[in-house]
N, C-alpha and C positions, 0 to 999 in steps of 0.2 A: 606350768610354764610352757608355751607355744615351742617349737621348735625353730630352730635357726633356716630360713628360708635357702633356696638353693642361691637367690642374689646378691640376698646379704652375706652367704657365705665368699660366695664369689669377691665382693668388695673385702672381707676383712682380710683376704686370701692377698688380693693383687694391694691392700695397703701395705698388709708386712713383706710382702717382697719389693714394693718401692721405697718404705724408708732401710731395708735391710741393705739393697743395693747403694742408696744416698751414702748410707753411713758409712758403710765398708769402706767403700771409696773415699770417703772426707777423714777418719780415724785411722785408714790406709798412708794416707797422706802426711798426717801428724807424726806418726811413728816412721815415717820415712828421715823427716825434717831430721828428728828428735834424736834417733836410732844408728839410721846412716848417715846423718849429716849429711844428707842433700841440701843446697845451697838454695834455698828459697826465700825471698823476704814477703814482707805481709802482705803485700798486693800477689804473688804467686800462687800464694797459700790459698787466701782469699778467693781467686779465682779457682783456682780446682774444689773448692768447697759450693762455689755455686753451680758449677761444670755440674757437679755429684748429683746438686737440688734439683737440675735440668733433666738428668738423665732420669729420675728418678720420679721427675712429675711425669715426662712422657712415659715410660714403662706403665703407671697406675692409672693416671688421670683419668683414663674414660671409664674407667670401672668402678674405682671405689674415690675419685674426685682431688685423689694427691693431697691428703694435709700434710701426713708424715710427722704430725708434729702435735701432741697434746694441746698446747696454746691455739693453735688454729683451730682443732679439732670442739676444743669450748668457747671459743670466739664465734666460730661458725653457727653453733646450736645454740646462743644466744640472739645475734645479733644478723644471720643470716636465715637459711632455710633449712640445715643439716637437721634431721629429727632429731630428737633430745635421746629417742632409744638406742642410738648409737654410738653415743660417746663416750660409754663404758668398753666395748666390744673395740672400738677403735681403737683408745687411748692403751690396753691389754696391748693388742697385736704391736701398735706403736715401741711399745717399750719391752717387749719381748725381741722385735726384732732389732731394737740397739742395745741389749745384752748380748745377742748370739754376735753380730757384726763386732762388737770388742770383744769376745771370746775366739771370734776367726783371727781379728788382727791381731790377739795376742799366740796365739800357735802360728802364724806362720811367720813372727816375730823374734820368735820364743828366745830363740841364738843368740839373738842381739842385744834382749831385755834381758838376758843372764848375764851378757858381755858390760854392761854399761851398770849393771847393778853391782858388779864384782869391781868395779872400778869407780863408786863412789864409795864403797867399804861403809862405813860408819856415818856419812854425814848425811844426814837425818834430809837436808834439803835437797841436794841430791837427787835421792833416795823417789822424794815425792814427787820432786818435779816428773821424774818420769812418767806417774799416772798422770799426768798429763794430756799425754798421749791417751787417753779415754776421756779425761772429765776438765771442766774449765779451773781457772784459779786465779784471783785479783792481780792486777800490777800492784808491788808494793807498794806504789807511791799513790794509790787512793784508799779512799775508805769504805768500810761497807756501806754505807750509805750511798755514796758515789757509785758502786759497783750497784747497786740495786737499783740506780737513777739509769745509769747505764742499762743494763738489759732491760729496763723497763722501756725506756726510749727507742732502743732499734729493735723490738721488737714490736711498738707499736707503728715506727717508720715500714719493719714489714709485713705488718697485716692490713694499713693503709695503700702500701702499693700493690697487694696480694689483690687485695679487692679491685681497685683501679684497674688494673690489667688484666681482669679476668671480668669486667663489668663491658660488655660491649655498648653499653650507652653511654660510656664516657669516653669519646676520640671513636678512631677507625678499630674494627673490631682487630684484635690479636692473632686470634686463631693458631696457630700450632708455633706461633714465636711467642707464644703468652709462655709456657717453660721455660726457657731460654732468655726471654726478660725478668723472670723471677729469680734465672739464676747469678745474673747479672744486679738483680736487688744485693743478695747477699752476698756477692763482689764485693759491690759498693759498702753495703754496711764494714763489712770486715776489713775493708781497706781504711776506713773512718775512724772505729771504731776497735779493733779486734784487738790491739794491743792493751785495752784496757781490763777486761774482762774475759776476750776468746769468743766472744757474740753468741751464745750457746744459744739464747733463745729457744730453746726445745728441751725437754725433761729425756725424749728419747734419745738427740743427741748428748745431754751429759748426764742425767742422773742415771737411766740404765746403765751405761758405761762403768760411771763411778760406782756401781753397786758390783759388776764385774772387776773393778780394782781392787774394792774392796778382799773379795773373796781370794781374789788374785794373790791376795800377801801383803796390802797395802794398808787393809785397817781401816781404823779410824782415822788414819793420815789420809785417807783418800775423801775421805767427807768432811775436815776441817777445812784442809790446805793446810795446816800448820806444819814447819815453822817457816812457810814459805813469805808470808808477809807478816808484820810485830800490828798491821791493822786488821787482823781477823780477830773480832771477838765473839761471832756466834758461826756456829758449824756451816763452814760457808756452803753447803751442799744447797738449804735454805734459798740463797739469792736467785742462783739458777734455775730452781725450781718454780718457784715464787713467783717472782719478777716478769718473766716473760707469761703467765697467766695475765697477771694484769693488763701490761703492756700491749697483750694481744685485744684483751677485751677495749681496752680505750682505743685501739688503732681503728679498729672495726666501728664501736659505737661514733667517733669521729669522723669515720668515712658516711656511714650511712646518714648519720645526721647532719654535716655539714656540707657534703658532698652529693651526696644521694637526694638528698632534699631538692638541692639545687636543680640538679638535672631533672628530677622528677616537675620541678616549677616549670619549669624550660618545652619540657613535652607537651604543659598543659598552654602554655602560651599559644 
């Protein structure tokens, strides 16, 4: 087996310190809400979660190309030009560094996550809801289904504007507000959308995490959601995971072929 180049060491290097940073700061945040009762509603929330995606394309982007996100990362090596040899090595450092970033935010947490656990005593939802604060979990009032309709949809809404905004032959080029409108995509979504599901769209931002909950004390309450909504009937860790795979790969194949076609017609005219 080759050894790992000094380039591509260099991209898997500035990938995990860009979704490490994304995370921190959007998981920072959650546990803020959750913890200290910072007064936020979902358009605040939402905004500092895209604030995080911004910060976090510009630190990586020139290096290792900013997915941050497993779903982008097999979207891209499908239906773009990312080589196919990397999306193991990527999707790794991805999800290593949204374990360590819910492992930061729970130590420097820790006070608070003892305070609010000692003051739900016994009640089981509670209890759960706290992991929250790492991993996503359905509104009661939809169903799994819905909830996997859901992150299948906005995350296919952001792998179509992902591409849009980063394709300079579609409108005037971007250029260093292409972060910065990406992270105003997931504004948006999350403004739309985020009370339905929590928008996770990314395995890094919730199943790393939720695997860190787990370990945490949380168990296999932290990969059902039970008994937080009576519509979970399969281990809702699954949707999140799942879901936004798809949803990236049809965002992508949708852009390219109905969009990308287009303008490619357009050049030949």
């Amino acid at each position: 087996m080759s050894s790992i180049s000094k380039s591509d060491f260099g991209q898997y290097v500035a990938e995990f310190f860009g979704t490490f940073v994304f995370l921190t700061c959007g998981l920072g945040c959650v546990a803020m809400v959750r913890l200290a009762d910072a007064p936020l509603n979902i358009w605040e929330l939402s905004m500092v979660w895209g604030f995080a995606v911004a910060m976090g394309v510009y630190l990586c982007a020139a290096v290792s190309g900013a997915h941050m996100n497993p779903s982008v990362t097999i979207a891209l090596a499908i239906f773009g030009c990312f080589p196919k040899r990397k999306i193991i090595p990527y999707i790794v450092v991805q999800m290593v560094a949204g374990f360590l970033a819910a492992a930061l935010v729970y130590v420097i947490y820790q006070n608070l996550f003892d305070l609010k656990l000692a003051a739900a005593g016994a009640d089981a939802a509670k209890r759960v809801a706290l992991a929250g604060v790492f991993c996503t979990f359905p509104n009661p009032g939809i169903s799994m289904a819905q909830a996997f309709l859901c992150e299948t949809t906005v995350t296919a809404i952001l792998l179509i504007l992902i591409m849009a905004l980063t394709d300079d032959g579609n409108g005037l080029p971007k250029g260093i507000m292409a972060p910065l409108l990406i992270g105003f995509v997931i504004a948006l979504i999350g403004g739309s959308f985020g009370p339905l599901t929590g928008f996770a769209m990314n395995a890094a931002r919730d199943f790393s995490p939720r695997v860190f909950a787990y370990l945490a004390g949380w168990g296999n309450d932290a990969m059902t959601g039970y008994p937080l909504s009576a519509n979970i009937t399969i281990p809702y860790f699954l949707v999140p995971l799942i879901a936004p795979i798809v949803g990236a790969c049809l965002g992508a194949f949708l852009y390219k072929v109905m969009i990308g076609k287009s303008l490619e017609c357009q050049l030949d005219d």
